[in-house]
N, C-alpha and C positions, 0 to 999 in steps of 0.2 A: 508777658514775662518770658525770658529766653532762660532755660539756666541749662550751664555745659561743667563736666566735670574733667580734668585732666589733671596727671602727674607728672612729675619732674624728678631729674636723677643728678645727682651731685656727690664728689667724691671729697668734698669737704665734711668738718664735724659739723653734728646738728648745731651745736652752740652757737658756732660761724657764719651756720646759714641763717639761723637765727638774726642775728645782727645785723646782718644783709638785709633781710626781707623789711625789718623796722626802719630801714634808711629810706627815707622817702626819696630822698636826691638822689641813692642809688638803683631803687626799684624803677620808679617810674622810666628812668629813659629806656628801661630795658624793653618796655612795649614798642613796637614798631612804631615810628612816628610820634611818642608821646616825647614829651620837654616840662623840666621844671621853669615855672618862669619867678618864682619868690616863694621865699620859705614862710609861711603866716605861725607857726609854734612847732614845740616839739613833735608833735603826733598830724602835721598838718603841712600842706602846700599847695598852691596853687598852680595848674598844670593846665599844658595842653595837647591834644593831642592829632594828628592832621590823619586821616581816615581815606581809603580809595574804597569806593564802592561799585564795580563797573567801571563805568567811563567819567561816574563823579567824584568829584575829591573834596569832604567835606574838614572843616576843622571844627574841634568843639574846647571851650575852654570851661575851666571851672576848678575843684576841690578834689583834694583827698587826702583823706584822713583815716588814721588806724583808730576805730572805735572801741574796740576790742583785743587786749590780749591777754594769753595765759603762760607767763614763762616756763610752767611747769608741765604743761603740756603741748606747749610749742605751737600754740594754735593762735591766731589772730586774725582780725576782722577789721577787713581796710570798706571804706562807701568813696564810690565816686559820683560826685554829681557834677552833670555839665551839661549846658548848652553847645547847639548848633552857636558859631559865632556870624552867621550870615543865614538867620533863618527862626524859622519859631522851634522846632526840636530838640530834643534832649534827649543825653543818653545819662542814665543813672545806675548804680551796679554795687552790690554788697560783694566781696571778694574773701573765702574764704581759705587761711592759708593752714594748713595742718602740715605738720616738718617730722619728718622721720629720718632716724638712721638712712645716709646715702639719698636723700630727695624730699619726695611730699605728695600733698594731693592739695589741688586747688579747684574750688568751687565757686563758681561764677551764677550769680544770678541777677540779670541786667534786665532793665526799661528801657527802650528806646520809641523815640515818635518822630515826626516829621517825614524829610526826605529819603533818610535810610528807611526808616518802617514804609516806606511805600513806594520801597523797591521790593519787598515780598517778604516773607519769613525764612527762607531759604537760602538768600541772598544774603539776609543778614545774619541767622547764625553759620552759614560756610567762611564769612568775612572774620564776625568777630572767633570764632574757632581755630582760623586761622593765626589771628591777632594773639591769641593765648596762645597757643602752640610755638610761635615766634618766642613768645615772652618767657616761656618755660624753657626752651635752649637756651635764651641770654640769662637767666635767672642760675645755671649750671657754670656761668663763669663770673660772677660776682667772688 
């Protein structure tokens, strides 16, 4: 279990970021390389997302979906679960969004196995840390 904590800064109202963060079609492509490929309900989509790790480029397809939210406290709890799509691996990941005045804090706590997990633990949270950090600039201009 990897878990990474980062924040983000946004000169938008909470309300608005609010709204944002709940759009599956707009969150998702905000990660480097991730893509909606069909919407499956309101709280739910099926995504993919294509991954460099080193000199491999993995793709993994799968779910996500907000399991949790609290409008009144602006917190919300997205799961992604997905397969390696050329391989046995999965990367799986509870994502935790807390929205404040001008930004947030977002909490990441991910599984992964296969080909990524055995390129080292280090490799993989410099990658995925990266991967959030990417996504927290694009998340400041939704």
């Amino acid at each position: 279990m990897v878990e990474l904590d980062h924040s983000f800064s946004t000169d938008k109202p909470i309300d608005e970021s609010w709204q944002a963060i709940l759009d599956l079609e707009r969150v998702v492509p905000c990660v480097e390389g991730g893509s909606v490929t069909e919407k499956t309900g309101p709280e739910s989509v099926k995504a993919e997302i294509k991954v460099k790790m080193g000199a491999m480029s993995l793709t993994y397809a799968g779910t996500v979906s907000v399991i949790e939210q609290d409008p009144d406290a602006h917190r919300a709890v997205f799961q992604v679960k997905s397969r390696e799509t050329r391989g046995q691996g999965h990367a799986n990941a509870d994502v935790t969004f807390s929205l404040s005045d001008g930004g947030g804090q977002i909490h990441t706590a991910a599984q992964i196995t296969g080909k990524a997990a055995s390129m080292g633990e280090g490799v993989m949270v410099s990658v995925l840390d990266a991967l959030i950090k990417n996504f927290t600039e694009n998340l400041s201009t939704l």
